[in-house]
Structure formats: structure tokens, C-alpha cells
Biopython code that builds the backbone (N, CA, C, O; Angstrom):
import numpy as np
from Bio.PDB.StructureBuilder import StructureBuilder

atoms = [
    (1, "UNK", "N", (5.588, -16.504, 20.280)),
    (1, "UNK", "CA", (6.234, -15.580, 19.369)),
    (1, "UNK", "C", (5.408, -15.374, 18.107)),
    (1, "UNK", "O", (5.327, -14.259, 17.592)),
    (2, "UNK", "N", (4.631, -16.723, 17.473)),
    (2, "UNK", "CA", (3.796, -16.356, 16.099)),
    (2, "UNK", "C", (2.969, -15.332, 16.516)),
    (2, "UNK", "O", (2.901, -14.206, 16.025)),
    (3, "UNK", "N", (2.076, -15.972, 17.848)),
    (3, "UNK", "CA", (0.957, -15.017, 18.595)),
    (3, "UNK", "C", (1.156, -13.327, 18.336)),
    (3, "UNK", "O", (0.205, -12.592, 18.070)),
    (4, "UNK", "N", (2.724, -12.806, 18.480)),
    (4, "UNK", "CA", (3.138, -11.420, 18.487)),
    (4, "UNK", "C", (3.418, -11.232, 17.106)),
    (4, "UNK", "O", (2.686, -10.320, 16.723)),
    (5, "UNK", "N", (4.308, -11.764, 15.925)),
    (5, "UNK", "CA", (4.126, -11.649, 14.888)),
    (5, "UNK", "C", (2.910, -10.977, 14.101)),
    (5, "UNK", "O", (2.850, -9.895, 13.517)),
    (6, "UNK", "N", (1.624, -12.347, 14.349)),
    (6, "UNK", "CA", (0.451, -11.728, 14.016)),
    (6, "UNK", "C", (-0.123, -10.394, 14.197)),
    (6, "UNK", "O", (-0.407, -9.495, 13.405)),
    (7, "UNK", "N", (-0.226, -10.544, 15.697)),
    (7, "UNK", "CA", (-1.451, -9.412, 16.220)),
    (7, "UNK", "C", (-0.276, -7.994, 15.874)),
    (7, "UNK", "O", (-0.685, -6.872, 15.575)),
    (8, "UNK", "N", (0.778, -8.255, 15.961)),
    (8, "UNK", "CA", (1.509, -6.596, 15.700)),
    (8, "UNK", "C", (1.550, -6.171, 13.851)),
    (8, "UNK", "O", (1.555, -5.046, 13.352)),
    (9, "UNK", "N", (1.572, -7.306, 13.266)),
    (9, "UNK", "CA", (0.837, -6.847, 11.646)),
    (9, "UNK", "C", (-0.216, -6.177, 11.619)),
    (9, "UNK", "O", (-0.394, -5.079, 11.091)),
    (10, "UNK", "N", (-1.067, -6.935, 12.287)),
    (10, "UNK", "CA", (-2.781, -6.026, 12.102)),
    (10, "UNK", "C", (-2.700, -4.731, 11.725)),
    (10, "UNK", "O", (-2.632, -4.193, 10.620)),
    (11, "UNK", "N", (-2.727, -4.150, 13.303)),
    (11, "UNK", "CA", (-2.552, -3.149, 12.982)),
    (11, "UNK", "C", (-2.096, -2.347, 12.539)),
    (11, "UNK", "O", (-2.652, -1.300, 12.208)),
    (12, "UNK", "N", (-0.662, -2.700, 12.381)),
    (12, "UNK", "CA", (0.564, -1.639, 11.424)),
    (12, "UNK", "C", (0.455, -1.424, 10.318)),
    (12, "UNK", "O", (0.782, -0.371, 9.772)),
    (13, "UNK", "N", (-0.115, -2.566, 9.691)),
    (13, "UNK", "CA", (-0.660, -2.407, 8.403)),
    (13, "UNK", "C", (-1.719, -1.626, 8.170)),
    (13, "UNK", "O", (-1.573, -1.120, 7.057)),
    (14, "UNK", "N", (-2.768, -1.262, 8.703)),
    (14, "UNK", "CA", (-4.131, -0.710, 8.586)),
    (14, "UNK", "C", (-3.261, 0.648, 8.576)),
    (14, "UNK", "O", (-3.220, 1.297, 7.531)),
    (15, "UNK", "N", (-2.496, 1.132, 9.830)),
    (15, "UNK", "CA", (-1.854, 2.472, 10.344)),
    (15, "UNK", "C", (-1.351, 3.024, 8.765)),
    (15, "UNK", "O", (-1.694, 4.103, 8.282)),
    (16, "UNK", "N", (-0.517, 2.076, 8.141)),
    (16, "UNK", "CA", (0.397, 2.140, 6.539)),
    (16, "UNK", "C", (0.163, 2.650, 5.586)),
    (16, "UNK", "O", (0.864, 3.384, 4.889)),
    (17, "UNK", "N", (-1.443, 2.104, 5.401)),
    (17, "UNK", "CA", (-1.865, 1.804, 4.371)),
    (17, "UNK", "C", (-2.560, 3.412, 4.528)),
    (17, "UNK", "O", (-2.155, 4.278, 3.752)),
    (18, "UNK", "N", (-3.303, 3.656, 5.257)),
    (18, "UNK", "CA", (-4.094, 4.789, 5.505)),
    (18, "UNK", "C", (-3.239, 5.712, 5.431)),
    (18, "UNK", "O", (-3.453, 6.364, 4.410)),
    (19, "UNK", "N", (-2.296, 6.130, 6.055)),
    (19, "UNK", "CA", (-1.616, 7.083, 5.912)),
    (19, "UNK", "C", (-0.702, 7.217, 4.823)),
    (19, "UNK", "O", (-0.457, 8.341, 4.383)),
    (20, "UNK", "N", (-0.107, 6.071, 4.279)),
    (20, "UNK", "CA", (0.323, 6.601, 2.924)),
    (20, "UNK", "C", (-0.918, 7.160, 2.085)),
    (20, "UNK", "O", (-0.814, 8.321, 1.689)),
    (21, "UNK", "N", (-2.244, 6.354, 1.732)),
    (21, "UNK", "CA", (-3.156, 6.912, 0.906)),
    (21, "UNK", "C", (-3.515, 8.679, 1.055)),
    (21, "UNK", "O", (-3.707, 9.487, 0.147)),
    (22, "UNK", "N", (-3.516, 8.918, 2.708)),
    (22, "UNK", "CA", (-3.755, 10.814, 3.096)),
    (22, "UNK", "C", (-2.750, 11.308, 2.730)),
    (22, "UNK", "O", (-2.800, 12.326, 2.040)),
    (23, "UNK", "N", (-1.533, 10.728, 3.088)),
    (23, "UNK", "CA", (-0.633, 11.904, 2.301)),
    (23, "UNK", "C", (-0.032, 12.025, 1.024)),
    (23, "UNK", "O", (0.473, 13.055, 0.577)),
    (24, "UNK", "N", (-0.107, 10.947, 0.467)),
    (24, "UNK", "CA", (-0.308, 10.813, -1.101)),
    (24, "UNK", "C", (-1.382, 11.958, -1.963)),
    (24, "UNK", "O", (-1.173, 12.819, -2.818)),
    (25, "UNK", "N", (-2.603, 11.469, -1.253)),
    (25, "UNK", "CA", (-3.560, 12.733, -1.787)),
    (25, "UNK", "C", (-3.626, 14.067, -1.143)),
    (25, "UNK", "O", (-4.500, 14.870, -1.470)),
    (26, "UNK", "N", (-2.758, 14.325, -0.264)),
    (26, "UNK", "CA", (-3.245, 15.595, 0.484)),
    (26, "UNK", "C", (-1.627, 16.208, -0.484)),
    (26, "UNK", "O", (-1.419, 17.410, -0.642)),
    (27, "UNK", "N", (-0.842, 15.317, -0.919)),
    (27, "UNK", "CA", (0.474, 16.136, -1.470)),
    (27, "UNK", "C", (0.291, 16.395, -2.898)),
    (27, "UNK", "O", (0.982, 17.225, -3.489)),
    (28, "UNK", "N", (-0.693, 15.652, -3.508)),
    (28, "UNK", "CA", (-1.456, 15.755, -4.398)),
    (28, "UNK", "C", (-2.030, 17.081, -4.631)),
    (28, "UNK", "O", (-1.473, 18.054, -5.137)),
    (29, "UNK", "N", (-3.318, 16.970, -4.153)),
    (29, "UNK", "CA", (-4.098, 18.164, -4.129)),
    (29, "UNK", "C", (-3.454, 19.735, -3.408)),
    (29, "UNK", "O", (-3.761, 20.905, -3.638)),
    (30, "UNK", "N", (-2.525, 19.163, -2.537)),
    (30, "UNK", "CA", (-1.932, 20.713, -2.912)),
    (30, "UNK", "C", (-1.071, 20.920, -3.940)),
    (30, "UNK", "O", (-0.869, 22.111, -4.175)),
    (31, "UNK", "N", (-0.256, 19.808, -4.920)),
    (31, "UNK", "CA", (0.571, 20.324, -6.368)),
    (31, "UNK", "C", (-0.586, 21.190, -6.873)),
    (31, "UNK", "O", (-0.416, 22.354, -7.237)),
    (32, "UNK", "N", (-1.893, 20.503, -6.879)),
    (32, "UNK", "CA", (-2.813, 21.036, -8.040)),
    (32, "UNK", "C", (-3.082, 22.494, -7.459)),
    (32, "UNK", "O", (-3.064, 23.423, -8.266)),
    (33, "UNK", "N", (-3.356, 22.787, -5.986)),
    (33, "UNK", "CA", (-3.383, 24.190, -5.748)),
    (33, "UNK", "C", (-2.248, 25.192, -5.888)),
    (33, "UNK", "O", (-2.456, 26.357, -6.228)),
    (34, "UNK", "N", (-1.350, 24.830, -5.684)),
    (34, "UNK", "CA", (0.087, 25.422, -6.230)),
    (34, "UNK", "C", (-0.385, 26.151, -7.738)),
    (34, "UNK", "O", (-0.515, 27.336, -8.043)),
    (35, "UNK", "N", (-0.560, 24.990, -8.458)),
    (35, "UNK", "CA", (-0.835, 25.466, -9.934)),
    (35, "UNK", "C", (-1.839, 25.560, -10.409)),
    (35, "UNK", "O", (-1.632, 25.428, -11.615)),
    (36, "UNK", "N", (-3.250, 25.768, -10.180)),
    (36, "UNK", "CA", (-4.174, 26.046, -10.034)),
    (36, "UNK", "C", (-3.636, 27.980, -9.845)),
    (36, "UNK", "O", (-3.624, 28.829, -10.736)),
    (37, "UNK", "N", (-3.268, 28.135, -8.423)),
    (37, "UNK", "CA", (-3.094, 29.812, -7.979)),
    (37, "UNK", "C", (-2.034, 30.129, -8.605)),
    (37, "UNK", "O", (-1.635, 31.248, -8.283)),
    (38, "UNK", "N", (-1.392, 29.595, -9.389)),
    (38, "UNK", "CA", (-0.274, 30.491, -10.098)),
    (38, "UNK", "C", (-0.744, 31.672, -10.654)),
    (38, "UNK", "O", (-1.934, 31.693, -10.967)),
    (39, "UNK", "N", (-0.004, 32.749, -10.860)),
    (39, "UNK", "CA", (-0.446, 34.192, -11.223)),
    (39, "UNK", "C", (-0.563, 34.594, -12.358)),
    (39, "UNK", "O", (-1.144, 35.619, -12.714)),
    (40, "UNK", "N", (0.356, 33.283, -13.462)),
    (40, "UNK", "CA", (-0.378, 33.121, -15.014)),
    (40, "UNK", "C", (-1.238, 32.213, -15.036)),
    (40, "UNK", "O", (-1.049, 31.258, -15.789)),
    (41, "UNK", "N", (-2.337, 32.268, -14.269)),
    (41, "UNK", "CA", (-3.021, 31.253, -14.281)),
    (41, "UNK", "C", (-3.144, 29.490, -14.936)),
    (41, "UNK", "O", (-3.317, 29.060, -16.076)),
    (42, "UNK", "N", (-2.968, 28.839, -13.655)),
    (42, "UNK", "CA", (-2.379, 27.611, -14.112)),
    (42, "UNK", "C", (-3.439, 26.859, -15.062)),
    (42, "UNK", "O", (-2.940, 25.738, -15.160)),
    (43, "UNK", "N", (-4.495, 26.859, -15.732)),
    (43, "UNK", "CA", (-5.041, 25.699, -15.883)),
    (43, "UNK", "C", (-6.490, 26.944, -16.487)),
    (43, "UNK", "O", (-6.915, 28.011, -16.045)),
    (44, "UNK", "N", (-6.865, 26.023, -17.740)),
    (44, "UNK", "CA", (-7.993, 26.277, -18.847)),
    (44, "UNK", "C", (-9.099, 25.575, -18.515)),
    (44, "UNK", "O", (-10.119, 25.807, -19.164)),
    (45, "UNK", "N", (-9.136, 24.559, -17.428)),
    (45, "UNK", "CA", (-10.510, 23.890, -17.346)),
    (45, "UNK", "C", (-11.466, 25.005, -16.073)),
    (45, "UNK", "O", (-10.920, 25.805, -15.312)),
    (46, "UNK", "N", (-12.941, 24.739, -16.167)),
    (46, "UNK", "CA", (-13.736, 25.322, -15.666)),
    (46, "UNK", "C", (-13.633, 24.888, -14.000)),
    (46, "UNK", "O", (-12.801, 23.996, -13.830)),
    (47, "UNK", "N", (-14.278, 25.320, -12.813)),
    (47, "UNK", "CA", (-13.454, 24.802, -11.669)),
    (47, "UNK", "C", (-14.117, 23.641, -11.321)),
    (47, "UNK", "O", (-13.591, 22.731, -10.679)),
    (48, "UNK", "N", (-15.790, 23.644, -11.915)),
    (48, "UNK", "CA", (-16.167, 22.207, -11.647)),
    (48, "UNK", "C", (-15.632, 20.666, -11.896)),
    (48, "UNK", "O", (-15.509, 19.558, -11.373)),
    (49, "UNK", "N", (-15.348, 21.647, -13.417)),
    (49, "UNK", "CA", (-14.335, 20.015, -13.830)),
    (49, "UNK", "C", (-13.449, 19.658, -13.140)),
    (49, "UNK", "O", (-13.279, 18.483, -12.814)),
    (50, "UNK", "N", (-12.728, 20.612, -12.796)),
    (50, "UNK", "CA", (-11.000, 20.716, -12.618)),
    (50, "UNK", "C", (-11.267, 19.856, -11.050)),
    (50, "UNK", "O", (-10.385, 19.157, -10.552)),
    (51, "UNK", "N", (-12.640, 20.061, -10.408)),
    (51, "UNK", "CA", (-12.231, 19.561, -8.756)),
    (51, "UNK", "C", (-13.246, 18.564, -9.089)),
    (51, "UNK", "O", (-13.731, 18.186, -8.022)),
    (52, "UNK", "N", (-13.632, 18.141, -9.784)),
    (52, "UNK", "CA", (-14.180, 16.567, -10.270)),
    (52, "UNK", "C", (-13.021, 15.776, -10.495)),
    (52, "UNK", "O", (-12.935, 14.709, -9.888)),
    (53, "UNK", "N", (-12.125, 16.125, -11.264)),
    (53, "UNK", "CA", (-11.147, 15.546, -11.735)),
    (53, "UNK", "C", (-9.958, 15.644, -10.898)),
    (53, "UNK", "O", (-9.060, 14.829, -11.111)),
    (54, "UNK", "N", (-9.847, 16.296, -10.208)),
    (54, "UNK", "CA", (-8.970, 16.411, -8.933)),
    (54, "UNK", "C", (-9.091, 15.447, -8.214)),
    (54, "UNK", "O", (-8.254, 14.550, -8.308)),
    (55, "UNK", "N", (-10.059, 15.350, -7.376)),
    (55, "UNK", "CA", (-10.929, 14.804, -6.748)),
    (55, "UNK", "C", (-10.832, 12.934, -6.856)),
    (55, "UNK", "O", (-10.621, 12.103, -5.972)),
    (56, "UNK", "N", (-10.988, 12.840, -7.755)),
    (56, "UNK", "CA", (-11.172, 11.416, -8.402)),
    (56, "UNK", "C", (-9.740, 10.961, -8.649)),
    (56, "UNK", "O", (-9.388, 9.849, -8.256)),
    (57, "UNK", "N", (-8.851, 11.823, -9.319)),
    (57, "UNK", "CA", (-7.678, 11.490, -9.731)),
    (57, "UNK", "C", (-6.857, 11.371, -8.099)),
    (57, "UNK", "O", (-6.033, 10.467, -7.960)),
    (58, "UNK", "N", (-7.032, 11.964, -7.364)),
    (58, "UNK", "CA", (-6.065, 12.196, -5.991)),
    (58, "UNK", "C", (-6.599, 10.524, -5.195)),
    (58, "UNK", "O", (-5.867, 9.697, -4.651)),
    (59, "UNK", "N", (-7.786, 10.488, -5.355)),
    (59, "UNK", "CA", (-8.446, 9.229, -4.407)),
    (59, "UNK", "C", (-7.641, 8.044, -5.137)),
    (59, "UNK", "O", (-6.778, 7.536, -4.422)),
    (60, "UNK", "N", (-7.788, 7.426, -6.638)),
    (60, "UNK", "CA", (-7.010, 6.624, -7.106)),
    (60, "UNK", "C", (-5.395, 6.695, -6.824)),
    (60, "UNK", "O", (-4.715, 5.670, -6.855)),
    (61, "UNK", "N", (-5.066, 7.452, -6.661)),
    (61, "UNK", "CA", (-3.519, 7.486, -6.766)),
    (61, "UNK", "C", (-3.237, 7.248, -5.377)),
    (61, "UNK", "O", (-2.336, 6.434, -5.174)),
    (62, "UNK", "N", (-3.810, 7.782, -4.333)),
    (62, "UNK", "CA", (-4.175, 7.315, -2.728)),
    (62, "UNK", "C", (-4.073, 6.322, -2.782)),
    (62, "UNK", "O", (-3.038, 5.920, -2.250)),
    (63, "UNK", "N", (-4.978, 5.234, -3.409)),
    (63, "UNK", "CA", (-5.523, 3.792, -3.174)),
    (63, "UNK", "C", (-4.317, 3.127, -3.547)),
    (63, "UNK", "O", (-3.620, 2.337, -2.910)),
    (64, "UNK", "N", (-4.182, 3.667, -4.884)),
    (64, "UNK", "CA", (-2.333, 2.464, -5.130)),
    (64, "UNK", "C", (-1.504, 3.091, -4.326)),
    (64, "UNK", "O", (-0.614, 2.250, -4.199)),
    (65, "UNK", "N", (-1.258, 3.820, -3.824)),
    (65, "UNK", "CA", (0.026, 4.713, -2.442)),
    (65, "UNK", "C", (-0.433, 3.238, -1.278)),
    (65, "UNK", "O", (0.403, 2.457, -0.825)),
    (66, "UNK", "N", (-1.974, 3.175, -0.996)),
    (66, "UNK", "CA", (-2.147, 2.684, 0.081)),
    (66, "UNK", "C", (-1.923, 1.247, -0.453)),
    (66, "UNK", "O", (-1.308, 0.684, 0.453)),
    (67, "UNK", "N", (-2.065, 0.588, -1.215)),
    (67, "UNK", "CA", (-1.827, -0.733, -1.561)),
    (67, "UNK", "C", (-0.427, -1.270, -1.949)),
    (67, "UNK", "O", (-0.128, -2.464, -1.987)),
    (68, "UNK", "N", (0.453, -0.150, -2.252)),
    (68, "UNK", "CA", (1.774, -0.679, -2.138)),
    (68, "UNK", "C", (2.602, -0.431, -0.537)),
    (68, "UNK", "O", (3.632, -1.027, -0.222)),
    (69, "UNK", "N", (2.021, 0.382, 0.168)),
    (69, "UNK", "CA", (2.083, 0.509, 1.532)),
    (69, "UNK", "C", (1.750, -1.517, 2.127)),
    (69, "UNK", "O", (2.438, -2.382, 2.670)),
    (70, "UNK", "N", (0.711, -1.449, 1.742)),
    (70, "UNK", "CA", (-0.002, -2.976, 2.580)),
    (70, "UNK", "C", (1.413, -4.054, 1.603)),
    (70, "UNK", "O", (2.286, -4.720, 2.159)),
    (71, "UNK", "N", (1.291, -3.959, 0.688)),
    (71, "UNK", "CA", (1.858, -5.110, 0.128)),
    (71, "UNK", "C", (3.415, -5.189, 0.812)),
    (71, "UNK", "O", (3.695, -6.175, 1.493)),
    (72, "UNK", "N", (4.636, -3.873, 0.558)),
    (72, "UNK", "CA", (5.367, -3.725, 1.534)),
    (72, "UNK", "C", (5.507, -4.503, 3.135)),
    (72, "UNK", "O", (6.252, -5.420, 3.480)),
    (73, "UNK", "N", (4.391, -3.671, 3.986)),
    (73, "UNK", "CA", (4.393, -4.668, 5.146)),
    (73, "UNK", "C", (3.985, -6.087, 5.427)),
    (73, "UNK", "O", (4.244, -6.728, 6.445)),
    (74, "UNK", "N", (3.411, -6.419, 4.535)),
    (74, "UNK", "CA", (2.970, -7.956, 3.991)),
    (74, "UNK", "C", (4.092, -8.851, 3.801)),
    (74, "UNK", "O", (4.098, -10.004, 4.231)),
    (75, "UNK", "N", (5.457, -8.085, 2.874)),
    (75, "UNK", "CA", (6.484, -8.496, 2.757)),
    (75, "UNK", "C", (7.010, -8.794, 4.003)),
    (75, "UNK", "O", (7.046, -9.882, 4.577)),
    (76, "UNK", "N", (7.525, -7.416, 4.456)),
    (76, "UNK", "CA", (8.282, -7.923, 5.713)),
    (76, "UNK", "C", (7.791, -8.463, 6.805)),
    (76, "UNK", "O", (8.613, -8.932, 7.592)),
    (77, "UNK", "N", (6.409, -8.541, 7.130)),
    (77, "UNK", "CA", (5.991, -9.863, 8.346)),
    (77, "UNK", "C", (6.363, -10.967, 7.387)),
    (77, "UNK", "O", (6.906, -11.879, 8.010)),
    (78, "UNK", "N", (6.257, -11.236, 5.973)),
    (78, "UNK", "CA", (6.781, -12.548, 5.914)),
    (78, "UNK", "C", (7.862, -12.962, 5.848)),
    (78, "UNK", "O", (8.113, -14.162, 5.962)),
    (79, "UNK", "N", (9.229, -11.551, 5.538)),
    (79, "UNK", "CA", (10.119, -12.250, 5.531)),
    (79, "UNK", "C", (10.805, -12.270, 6.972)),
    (79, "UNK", "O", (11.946, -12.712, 6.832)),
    (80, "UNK", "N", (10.536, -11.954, 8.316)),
    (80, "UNK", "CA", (10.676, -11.945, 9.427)),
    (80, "UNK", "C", (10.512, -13.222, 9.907)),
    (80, "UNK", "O", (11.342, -13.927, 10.482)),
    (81, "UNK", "N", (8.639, -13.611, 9.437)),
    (81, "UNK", "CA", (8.409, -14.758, 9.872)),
    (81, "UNK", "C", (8.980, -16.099, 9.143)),
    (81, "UNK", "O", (8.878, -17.261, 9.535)),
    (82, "UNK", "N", (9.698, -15.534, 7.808)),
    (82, "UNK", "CA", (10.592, -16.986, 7.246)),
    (82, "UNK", "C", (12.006, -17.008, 8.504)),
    (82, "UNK", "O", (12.314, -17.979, 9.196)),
    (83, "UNK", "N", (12.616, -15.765, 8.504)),
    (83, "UNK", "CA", (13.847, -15.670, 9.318)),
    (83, "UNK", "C", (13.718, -16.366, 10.510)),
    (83, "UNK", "O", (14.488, -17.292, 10.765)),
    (84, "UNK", "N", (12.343, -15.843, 11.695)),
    (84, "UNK", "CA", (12.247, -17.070, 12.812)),
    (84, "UNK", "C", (12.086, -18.287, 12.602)),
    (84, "UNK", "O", (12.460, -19.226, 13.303)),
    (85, "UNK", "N", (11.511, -18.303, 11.607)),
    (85, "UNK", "CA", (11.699, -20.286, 11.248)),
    (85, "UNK", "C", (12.332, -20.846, 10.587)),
    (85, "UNK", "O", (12.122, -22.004, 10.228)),
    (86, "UNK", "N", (13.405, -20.044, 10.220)),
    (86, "UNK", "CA", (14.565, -20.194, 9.609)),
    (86, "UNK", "C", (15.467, -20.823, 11.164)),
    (86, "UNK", "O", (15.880, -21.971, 11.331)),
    (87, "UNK", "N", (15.574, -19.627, 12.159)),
    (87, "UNK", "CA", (16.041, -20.205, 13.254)),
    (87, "UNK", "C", (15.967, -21.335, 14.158)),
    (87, "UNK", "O", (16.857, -21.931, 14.765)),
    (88, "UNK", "N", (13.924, -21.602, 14.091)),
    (88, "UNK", "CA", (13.294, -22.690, 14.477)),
    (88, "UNK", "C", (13.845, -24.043, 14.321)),
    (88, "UNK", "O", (14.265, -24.882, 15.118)),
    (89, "UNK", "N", (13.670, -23.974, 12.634)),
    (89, "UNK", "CA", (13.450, -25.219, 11.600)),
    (89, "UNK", "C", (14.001, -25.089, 9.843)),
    (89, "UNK", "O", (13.596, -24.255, 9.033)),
    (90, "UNK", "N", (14.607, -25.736, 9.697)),
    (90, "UNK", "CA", (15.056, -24.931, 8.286)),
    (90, "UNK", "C", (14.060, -25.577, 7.529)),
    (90, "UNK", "O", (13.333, -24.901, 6.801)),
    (91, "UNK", "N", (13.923, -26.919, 7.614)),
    (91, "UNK", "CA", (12.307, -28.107, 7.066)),
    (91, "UNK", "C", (11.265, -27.284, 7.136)),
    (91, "UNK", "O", (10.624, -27.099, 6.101)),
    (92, "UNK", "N", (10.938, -26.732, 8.144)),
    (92, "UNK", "CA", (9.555, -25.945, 8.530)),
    (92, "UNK", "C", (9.728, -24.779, 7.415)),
    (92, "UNK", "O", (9.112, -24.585, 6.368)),
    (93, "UNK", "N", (10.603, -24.202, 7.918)),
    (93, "UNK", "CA", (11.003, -22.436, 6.523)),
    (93, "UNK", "C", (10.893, -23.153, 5.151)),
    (93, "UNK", "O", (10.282, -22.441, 4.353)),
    (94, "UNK", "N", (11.265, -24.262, 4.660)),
    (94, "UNK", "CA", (11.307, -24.785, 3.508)),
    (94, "UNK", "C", (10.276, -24.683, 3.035)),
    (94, "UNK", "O", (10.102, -23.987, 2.035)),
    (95, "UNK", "N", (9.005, -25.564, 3.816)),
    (95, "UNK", "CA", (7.351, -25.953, 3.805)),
    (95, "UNK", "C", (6.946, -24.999, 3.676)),
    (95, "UNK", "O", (6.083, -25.005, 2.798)),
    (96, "UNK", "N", (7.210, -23.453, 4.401)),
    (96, "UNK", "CA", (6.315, -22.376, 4.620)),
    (96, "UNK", "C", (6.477, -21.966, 3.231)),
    (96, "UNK", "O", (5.601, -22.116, 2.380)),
    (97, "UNK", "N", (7.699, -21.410, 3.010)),
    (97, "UNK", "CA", (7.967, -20.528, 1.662)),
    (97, "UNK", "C", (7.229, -21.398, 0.349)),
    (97, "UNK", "O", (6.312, -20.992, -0.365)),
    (98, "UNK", "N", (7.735, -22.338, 0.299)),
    (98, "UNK", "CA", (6.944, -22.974, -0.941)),
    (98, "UNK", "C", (5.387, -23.170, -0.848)),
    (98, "UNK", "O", (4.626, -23.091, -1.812)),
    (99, "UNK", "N", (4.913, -23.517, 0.840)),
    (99, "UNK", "CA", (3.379, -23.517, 0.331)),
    (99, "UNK", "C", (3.003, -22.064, 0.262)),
    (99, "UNK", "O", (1.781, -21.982, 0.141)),
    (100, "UNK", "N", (3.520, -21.014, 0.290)),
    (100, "UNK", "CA", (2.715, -19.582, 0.116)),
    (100, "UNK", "C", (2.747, -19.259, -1.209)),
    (100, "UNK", "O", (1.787, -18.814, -1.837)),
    (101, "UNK", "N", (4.499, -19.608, -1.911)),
    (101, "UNK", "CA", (4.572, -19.225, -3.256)),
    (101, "UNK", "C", (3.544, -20.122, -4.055)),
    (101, "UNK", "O", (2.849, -19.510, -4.867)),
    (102, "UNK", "N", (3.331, -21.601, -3.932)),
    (102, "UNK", "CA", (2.055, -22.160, -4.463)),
    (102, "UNK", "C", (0.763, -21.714, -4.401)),
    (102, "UNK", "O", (0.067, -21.745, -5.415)),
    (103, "UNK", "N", (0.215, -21.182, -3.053)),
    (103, "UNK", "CA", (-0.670, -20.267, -2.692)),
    (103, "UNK", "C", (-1.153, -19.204, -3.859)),
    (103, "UNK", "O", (-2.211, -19.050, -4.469)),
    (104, "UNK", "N", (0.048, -18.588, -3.874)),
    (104, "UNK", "CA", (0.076, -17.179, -4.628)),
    (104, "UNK", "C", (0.104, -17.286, -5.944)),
    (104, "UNK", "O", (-0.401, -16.471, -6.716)),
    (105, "UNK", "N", (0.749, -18.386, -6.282)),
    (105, "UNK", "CA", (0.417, -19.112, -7.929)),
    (105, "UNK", "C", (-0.855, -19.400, -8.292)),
    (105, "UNK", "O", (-1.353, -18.988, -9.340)),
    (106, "UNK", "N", (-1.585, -20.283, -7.261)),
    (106, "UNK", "CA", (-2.880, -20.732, -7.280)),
    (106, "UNK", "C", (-4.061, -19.494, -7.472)),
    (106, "UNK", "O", (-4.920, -19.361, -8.344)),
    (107, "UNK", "N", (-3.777, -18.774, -6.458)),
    (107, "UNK", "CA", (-4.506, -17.766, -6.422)),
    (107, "UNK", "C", (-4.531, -16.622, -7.513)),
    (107, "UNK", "O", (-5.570, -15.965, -7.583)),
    (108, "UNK", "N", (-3.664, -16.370, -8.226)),
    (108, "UNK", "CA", (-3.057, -15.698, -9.324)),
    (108, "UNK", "C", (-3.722, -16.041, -10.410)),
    (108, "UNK", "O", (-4.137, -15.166, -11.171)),
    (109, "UNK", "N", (-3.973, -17.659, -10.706)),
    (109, "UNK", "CA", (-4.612, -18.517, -11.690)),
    (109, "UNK", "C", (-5.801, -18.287, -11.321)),
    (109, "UNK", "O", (-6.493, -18.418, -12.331)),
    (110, "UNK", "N", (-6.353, -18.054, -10.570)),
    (110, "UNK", "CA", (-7.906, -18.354, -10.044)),
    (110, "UNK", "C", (-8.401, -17.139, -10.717)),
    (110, "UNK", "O", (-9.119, -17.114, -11.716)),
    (111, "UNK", "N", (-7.900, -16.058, -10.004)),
    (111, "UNK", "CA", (-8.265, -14.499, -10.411)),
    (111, "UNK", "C", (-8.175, -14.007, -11.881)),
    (111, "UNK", "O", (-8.452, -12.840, -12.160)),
]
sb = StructureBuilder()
sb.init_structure("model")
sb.init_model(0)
sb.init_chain("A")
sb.init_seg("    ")
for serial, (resi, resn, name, xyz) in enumerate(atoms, 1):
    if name == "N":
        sb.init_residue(resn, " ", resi, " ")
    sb.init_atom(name, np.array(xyz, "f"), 0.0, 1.0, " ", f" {name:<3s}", serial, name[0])
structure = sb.get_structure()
């Protein structure tokens, strides 16, 4: 059962993460064409800037879309995998949860 846990995260997560980041920026960059073609013309910057800054601004906002996507499914394989070992072992669920939250403390401090 861990065996399936694992290997079905992998990928779902990669699937998540990516596709929130495309459609984050693809819903993006069309607000800006919306108002960009407005017929009082939306916007005073020159078009180089404007799709430099498009451009750059849509990719960042992607990346956190896609990183709260990963963190999300991160959650729920773990809280799934506390629930089966909740069923398992309640000792075992005890051990797990506290050594990750130490983990994540540790690691928190490190960074």
C-alpha cells in the first residue's frame, strides 16, 4: 500500500504543478490582452516594455500558482498517509507526524 501511495504522488504532482502554472499564465496574459485591445486604449507603455513586463510578470505568478499546487498535493499524500497509519498503528502515526514536523523545523532553521 506505501509502494502505491508513493509512486501515484509522483506523478500527480508534476501533472499539478504544471498545469496550474499554464493556466495561471495563459489567464494572465489574456487579462492583459483584453486590456491592452480595449478601444480606449488600455495602456501608455511602449509594446516592448509592456511584453517584457508581461512576460516576466505572467512566468512569476505561474511559478507561485505552480508551487502552491505542489505544496497542496504534498499535503494531502501526507495527510492520507497519516490516516493509513492511523489505521495501521496509532504509535507509528504518532512517530511519523512528529518526526516530519521536526524535519520541517530543522529544515526551516537550516535555510
Amino acid at each position: 500500500m506505501e509502494r502505491a501511495l508513493s509512486w501515484s504522488w509522483l506523478p500527480s504532482k508534476g501533472r499539478a504543478s504544471a498545469r496550474a502554472e499554464q493556466h495561471t499564465e495563459h489567464r494572465l496574459r489574456m487579462r492583459l490582452t483584453a486590456q491592452v485591445l480595449r478601444p480606449d486604449g488600455g495602456v501608455t507603455l511602449s509594446p516592448g516594455d509592456l511584453l517584457s513586463r508581461a512576460s516576466a510578470d505572467t512566468n512569476r505568478v505561474g511559478a507561485f500558482a505552480g508551487t502552491v499546487a505542489s505544496t497542496v498535493a504534498a499535503t494531502v499524500v501526507l495527510l492520507g498517509s497519516v490516516l493509513l497509519l492511523l489505521h495501521i498503528s496509532v504509535g507509528l502515526a504518532a512517530i511519523v507526524v512528529l518526526g516530519t514536523a521536526c524535519l520541517l523545523i530543522a529544515q526551516n532553521r537550516l535555510s
